[in-house]
N, C-alpha and C positions, 0 to 999 in steps of 0.2 A: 509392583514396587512403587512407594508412597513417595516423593520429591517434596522440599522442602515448601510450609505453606505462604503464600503470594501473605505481602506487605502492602498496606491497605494505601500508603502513602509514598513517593517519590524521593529518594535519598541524592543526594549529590553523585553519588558515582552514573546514579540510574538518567540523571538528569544530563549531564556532560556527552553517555553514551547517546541515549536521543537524541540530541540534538546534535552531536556528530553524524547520524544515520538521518535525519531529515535535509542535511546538508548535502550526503550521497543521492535521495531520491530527490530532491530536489534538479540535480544535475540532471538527475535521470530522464524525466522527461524530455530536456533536450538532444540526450542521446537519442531516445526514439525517433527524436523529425529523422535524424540524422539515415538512422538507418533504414526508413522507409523510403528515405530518395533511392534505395535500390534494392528493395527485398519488402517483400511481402509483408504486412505487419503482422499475422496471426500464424505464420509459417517462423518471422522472426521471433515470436516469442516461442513457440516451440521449439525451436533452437539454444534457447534462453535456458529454459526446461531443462532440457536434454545435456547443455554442457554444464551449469548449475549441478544437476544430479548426477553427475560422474564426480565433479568436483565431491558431493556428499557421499556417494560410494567411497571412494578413497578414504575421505577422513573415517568413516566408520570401521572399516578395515583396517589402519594404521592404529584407530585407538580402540580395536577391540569391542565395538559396539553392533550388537545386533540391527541387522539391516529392516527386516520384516517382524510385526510379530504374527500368533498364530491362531490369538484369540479377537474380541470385540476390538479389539484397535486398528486390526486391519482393516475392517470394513470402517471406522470412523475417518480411518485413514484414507478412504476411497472417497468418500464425503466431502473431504476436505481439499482433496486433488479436483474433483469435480468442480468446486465453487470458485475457485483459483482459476482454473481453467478458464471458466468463465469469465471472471473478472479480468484478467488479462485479455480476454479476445475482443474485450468490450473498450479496454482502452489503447491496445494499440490499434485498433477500427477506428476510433473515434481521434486518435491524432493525425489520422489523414485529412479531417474534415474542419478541425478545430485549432487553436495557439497551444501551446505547450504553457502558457502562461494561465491562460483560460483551462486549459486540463487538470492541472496541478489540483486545483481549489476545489472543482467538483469533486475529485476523484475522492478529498477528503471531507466529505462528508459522511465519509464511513464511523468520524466518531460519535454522530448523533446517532448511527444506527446502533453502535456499541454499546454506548452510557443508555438508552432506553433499552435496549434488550439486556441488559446485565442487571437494571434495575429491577427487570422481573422476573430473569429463570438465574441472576447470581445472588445468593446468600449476603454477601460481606459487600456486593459492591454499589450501592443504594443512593441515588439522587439526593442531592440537598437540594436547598431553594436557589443557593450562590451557585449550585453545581448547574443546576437545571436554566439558570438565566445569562449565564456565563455562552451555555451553548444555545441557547436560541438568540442570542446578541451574532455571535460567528455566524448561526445560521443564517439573519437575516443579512450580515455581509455578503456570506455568496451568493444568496439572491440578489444584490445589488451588482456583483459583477454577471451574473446572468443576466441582468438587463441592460448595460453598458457594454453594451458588443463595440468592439471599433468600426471605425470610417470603413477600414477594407473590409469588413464582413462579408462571405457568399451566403447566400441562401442558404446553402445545404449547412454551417455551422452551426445551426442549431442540434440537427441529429449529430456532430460529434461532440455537443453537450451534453447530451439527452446521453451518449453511448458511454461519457466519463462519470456519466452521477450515476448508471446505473453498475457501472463498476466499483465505485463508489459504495453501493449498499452489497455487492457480493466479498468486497474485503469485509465488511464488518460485520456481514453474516460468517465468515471464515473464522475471525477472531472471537467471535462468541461461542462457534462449533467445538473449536480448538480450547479455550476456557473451559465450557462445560463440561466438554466429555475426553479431554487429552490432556489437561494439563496438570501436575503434580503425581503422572500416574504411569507416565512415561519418558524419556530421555526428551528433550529440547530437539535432539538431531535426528529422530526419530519422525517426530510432528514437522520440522522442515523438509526431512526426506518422501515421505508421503505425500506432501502438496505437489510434491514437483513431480516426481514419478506419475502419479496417479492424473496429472493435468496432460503430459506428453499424447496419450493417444485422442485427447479430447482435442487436442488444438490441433492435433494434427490434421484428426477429421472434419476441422473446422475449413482447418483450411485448404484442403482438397474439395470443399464443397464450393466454397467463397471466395476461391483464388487460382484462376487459370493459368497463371504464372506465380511460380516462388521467387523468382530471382533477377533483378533486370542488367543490376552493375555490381562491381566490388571496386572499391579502393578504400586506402589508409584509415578515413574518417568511418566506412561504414564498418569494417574490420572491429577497428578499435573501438567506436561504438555499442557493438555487439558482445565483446570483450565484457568491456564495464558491465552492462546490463546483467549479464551469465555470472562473472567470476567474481564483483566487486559487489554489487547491487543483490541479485540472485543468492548467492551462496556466502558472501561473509555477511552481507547487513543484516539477511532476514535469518540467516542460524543466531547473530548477535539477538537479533528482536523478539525471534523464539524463546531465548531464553530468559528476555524482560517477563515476557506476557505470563510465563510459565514462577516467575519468581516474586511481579508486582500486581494490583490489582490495576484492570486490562481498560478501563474506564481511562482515568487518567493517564496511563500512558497512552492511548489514543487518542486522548482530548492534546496533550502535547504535542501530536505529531501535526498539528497545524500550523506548526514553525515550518513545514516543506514549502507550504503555496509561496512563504514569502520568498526562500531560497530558490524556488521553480520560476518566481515572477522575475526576479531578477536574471537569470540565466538565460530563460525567455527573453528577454530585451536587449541586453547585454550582446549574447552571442546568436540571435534569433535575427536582432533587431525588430521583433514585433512590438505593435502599436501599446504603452500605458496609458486608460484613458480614467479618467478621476473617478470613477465607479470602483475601476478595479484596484487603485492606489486606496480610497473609504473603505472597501471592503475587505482588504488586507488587515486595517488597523482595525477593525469590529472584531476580524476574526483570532488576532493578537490580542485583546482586550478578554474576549473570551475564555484564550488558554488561561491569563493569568486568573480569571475569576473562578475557573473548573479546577484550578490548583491550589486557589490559596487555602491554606489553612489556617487558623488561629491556635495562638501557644497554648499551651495549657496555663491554667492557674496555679499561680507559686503557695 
């Protein structure tokens, strides 16, 4: 079954929901310090997983929608869980070692991996000049907060640099996956139920290999934490953002989601209290500079 074809350009309603959902993940990263001060980070997101996809079992069964299919999507579906998987164990690793401020920004560099690979295995969705200089302005932002490490810097934050950009290029090898060969071709909650199902036994043996202990404490904030990430984060934002990717062209709405690092930086600071050092406050506004240059369009002629 064929779904309606993606919109080459960003409409208001499309624009209000992003940027509602960069404002959720934004938070998000916070949540993660939160709950690695007592549980495993790659066990946690397995958990994440796991209650996330019950949350989508139910909606599927309430609204009559097939859970599996029986042809090529399942195995695309297995593709897609794989890559997730990955990208998740890469960045709740690496918020062990790194700022949830400093994570956010890498982690979104997933939309240079989007707009260059969409430019050449997506039909409709084609670099401009403004498009292409838009995101290597951003790009060169986050280089500039890769180089501005704060005063408290350890050592080892480099590798949970190094582990959030390389999550970073596994989202946006997902969202290309997911473009090319799932989208318009199957249900929205179909393509979110499959990442999540098919990541649960990847993370889990991740982290039976990586993690001698799951669990160290529980109270209120890591609870709650956990919550958000699974119920709020996990299963409404990315079934809402399945269904952008699936109805907009997947470029631009990912060049947009660079409105997270600003919302990550401030929550980062705010309730983190980690260091803002002028690097990362410049390379914020390159990377806002950015969005709008990858979005703007011109009217058309009267």
């Amino acid at each position: 079954m064929d779904y309606v074809k993606s919109k080459e350009y960003l409409d208001l309603r499309a624009v209000v929901t992003i940027l509602g959902l960069t404002l959720l993940w934004g938070f998000n990263y916070t949540t993660i310090k939160y709950s690695n001060e007592g549980i495993s980070p790659v066990f946690a997101s397995s958990l994440r997983s796991i209650i996330a996809s019950l949350c989508g079992v139910i909606y599927c069964l309430r609204k009559g929608e097939r859970l599996f299919h029986k042809d090529i999507m399942l195995f695309h579906g297995f593709i897609v869980g794989l890559l997730f998987g990955l990208e998740f164990a890469c960045l709740y690793l690496g918020m062990l070692y790194t700022d949830a401020a400093r994570s956010v920004i890498f982690v979104y560099l997933s939309p240079f991996v989007v707009a260059l690979g969409a430019h050449f295995s997506l039909k409709d969705d084609k670099l401009s000049f403004l498009k292409a200089t838009g995101l290597i302005l951003a790009f060169a932002g986050v280089l500039l907060v890769f180089e501005g490490k704060p005063k408290s810097a350890k050592p080892a934050m480099i590798l949970g640099d190094i582990l959030e950009i390389v999550a970073g290029f596994f989202w946006g090898a997902t969202t290309l996956y997911i473009k090319r060969f799932m989208a318009e071709k199957i249900h929205p909650i179909n393509t979110f139920l499959y990442q999540l199902v098919f990541s649960i036994p990847i993370l889990l043996a991740l982290s039976f290999i990586l993690e001698p202990r799951w669990i160290y404490k529980t109270d209120a904030s890591i609870i709650a934490s956990i919550i958000y990430q699974s119920v709020i984060v996990a299963f409404i934002s990315y079934f809402i953002w399945f269904k952008l990717i699936h109805k907009y062209a997947v470029s631009r709405l990912s060049a947009f989601t660079f409105f997270t690092p600003i919302f990550g930086v401030l929550f980062g600071t705010i309730l983190l209290g980690e260091e803002v050092t002028p690097f990362l406050m410049v390379g914020l506004l390159m990377v806002s500079l950015g969005i709008f240059m990858v979005n703007w369009r011109r009217r058309p002629a009267l």
